[in-house]
C-alpha positions in Angstrom: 4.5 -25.1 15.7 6.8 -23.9 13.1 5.0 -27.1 10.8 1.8 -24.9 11.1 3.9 -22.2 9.8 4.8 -23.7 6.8 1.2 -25.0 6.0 -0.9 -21.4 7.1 1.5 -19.9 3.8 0.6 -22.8 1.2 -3.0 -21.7 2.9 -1.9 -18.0 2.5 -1.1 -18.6 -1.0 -4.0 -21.0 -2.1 -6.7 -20.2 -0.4 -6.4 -16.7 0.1 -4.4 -15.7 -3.0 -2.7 -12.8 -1.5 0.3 -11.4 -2.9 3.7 -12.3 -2.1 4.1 -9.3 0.0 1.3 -9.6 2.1 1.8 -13.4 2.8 5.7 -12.4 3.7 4.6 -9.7 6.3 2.2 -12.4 7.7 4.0 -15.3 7.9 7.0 -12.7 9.6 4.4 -12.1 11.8 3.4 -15.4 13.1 7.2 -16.8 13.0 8.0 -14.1 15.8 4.7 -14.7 17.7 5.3 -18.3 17.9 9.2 -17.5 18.5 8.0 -15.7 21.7 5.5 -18.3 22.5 8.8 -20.7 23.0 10.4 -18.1 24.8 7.8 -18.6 27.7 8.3 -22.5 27.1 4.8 -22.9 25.3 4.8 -25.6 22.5 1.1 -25.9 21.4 -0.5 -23.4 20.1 -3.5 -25.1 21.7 -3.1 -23.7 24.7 -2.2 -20.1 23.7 -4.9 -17.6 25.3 -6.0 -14.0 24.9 -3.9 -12.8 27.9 -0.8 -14.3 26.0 -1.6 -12.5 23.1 -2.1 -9.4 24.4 1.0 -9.4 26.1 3.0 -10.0 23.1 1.2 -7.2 21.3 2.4 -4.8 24.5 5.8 -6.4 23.9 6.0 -5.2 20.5 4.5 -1.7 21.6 7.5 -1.4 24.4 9.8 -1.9 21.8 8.7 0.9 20.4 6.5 -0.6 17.2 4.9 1.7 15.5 0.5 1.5 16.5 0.3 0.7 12.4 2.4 -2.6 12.7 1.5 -3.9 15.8 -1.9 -3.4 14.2 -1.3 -5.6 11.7 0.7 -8.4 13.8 -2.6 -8.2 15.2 -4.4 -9.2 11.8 -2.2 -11.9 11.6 -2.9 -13.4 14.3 -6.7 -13.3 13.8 -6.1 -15.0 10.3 -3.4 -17.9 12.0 -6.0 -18.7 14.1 -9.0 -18.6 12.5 -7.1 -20.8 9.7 -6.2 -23.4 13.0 -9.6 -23.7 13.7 -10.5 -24.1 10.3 -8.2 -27.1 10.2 -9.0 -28.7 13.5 -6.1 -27.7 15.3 -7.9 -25.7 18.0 -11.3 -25.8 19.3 -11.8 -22.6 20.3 -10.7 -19.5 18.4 -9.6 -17.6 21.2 -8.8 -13.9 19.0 -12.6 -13.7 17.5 -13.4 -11.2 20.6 -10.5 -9.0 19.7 -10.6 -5.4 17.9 -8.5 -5.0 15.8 -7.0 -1.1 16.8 -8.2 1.4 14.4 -6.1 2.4 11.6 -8.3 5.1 10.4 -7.7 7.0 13.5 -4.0 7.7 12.8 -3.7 10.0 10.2 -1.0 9.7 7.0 1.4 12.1 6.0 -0.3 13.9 3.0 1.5 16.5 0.5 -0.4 20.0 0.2 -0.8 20.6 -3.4 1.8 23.1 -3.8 4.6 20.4 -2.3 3.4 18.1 -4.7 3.7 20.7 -7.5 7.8 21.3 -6.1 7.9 17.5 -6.1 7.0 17.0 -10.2 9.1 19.8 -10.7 12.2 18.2 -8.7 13.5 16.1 -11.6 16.0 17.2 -14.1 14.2 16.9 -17.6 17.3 17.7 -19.3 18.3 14.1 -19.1 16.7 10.4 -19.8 16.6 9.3 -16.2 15.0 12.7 -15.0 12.3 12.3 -17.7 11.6 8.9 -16.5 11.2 10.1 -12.8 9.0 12.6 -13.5 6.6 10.1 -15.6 7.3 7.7 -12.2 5.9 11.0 -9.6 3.0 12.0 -12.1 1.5 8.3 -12.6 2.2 8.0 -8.8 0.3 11.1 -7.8 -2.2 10.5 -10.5 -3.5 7.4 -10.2 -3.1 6.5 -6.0 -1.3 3.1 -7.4 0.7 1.4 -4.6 4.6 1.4 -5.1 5.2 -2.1 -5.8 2.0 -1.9 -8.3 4.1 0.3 -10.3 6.8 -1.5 -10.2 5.1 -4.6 -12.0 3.4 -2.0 -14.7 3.9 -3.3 -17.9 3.5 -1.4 -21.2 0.6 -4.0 -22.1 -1.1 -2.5 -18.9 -1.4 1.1 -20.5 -4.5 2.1 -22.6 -4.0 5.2 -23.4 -6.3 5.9 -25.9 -9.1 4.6 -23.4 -7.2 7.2 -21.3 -6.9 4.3 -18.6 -4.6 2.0 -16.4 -5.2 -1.7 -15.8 -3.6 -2.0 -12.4 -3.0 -5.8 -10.4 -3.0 -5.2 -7.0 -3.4 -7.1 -3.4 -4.7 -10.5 -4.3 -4.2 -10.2 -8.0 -7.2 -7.8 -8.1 -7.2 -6.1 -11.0 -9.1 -2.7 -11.3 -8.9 -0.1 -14.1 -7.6 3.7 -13.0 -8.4 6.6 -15.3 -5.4 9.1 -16.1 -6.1 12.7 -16.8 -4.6 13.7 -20.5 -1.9 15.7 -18.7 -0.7 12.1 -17.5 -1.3 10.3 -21.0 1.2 13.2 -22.5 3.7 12.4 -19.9 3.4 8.9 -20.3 3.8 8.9 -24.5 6.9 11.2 -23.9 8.8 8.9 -22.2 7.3 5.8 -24.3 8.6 7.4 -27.1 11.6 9.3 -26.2 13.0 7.4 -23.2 11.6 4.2 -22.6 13.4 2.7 -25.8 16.9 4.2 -24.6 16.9 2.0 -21.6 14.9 -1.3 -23.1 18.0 -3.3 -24.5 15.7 -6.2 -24.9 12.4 -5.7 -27.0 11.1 -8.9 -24.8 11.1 -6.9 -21.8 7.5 -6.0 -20.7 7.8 -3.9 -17.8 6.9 -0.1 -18.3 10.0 1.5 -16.1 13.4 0.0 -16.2 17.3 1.3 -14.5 19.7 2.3 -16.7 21.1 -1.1 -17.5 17.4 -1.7 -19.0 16.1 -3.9 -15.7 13.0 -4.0 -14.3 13.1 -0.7 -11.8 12.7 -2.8 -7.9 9.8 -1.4 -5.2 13.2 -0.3 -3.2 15.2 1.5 -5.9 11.7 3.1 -6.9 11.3 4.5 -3.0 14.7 5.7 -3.0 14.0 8.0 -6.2 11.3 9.2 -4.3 12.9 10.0 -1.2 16.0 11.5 -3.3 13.3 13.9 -5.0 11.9 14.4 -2.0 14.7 15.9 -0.2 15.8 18.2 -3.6 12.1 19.6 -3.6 13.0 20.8 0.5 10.3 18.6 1.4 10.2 18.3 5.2 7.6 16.1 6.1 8.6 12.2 6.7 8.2 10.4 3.4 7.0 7.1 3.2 6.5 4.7 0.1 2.4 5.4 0.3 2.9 9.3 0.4 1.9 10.3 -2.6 -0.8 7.3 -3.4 -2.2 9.2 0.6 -1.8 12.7 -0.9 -3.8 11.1 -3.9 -6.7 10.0 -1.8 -7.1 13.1 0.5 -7.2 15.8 -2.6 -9.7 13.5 -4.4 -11.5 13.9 -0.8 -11.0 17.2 -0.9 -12.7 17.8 -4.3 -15.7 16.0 -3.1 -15.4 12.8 -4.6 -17.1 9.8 -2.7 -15.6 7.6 -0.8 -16.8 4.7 -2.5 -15.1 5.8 -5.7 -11.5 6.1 -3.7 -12.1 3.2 -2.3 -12.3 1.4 -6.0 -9.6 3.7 -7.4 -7.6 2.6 -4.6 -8.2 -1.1 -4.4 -9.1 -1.2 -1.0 -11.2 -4.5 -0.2 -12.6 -2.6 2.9 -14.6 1.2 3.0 -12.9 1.2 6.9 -9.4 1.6 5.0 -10.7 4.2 2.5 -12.0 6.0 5.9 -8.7 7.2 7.5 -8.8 10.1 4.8 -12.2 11.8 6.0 -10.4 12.4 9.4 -7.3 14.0 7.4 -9.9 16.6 6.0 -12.3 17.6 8.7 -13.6 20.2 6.7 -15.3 18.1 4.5 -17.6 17.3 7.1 -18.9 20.7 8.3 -19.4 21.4 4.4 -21.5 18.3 4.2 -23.1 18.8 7.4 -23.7 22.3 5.8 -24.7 21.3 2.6 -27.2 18.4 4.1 -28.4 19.2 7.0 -31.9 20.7 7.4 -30.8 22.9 10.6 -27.7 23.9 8.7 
């Protein structure tokens, strides 16, 4: 089995083009399904049904998984075996009669805007490193991107005078995010003042860099956020996607469409984008309000 393993990522890769990320979490994924298949002395995947799947899912959930991952050990299953029947290795597809649990029905952690406001205000703009944090919050915050899509922001990718992003996210998608002119200052403040303090090499691409002039990694750039987060006497949990939720739901908020999130976001799926109308039920009633002919 772990053969099929090694051939559903080259299939991962190829045929699907995701991202290294995603292919990691779901080739992780199938390695520890297929390690628990051995554990109950099963060596074909061939003969794998829904019962056994289900009770690996509850195995995961008693081990206290959170409903979000288990979720998506759940997509990866789907996907390993729709890929085996693809290939010939089953005959049956015995997951195509399985929901996937709903996402959109557990709600992110989401900054108010005055916690956001203590957050921009959290790093020390007296020096180089606090200036660059505070361009790293604002484009976060302004633009929803994803941290690891920040991470990989090169200078190339700003257009400033289009007042615009190109962003490449899941899949190598590439969309185009507008920035608000409060975000463009930001950004030419520390392109002018900041950025060339840490770039030691003029070949270097990549927008924010670490004090020895590196690329800044997806972990360091969570752990600046989660520093800032505790100085700002933030007390809600924190995650990498906080501020690109907090995005979303104020946009929501504001009475922008869905559909537009769900482009500014770079969500392949309007079921993702939905999880933020059930953070804001009071856009509904105005909606109903505003629509409705008994109103």
């Amino acid at each position: 089995m772990h053969n099929l393993l090694a051939n559903f990522q080259t299939f991962l890769s190829i045929e699907r083009g995701l991202s290294i990320n995603t292919r990691k979490a779901y080739t992780d994924d199938i390695h520890q399904f297929i390690e628990a298949l051995k554990a109950k002395k099963i060596t074909h995947i061939g003969i794998v049904d829904r019962k056994q799947i289900l009770d690996h899912l509850l195995t995961l959930k008693t081990n206290g998984m959170a409903v979000s991952s288990i979720s998506r050990h759940l997509v990866s299953i789907k996907i390993f075996f729709r890929y085996l029947l693809q290939e010939g290795v089953i005959l049956k597809n015995v997951t195509d009669t399985m929901d996937t649990p709903r996402l959109w029905k557990i709600l992110p952690d989401t900054l108010s805007t005055q916690e956001v406001a203590r957050l921009l205000q959290a790093p020390d703009l007296r020096t180089p490193l606090g200036v660059r944090n505070h361009a790293i919050l604002e484009l976060l915050y302004a633009t929803g991107m994803r941290v690891s899509e920040l991470a990989n922001l090169k200078r190339s990718d700003l257009h400033l005078n289009e007042e615009c992003i190109r962003c490449i996210g899941k899949g190598e998608k590439e969309r185009i995010i507008p920035v608000s002119k409060k975000t463009i200052k930001t950004l030419y403040h520390y392109l002018e003042e900041i950025h060339p303090l840490l770039c030691f090499d003029p070949q270097n691409p990549y927008l924010f860099l670490t004090r020895n002039g590196n690329k800044l990694s997806r972990q360091r750039l969570w752990q600046i956020i989660k520093n800032l987060t505790q100085k700002a006497e933030i007390q809600k949990t924190i995650t990498p996607h906080t501020l690109r939720h907090s995005f979303a739901s104020h946009l929501l908020q504001n009475g922008a469409p869905l559909r537009i999130i769900q482009e500014l976001l770079g969500h392949a799926d309007i079921a993702t984008t939905q999880i933020y109308t059930h953070v804001d039920p009071s856009r509904l009633k105005s909606i109903h309000q505003h629509f409705h002919p008994r109103a």
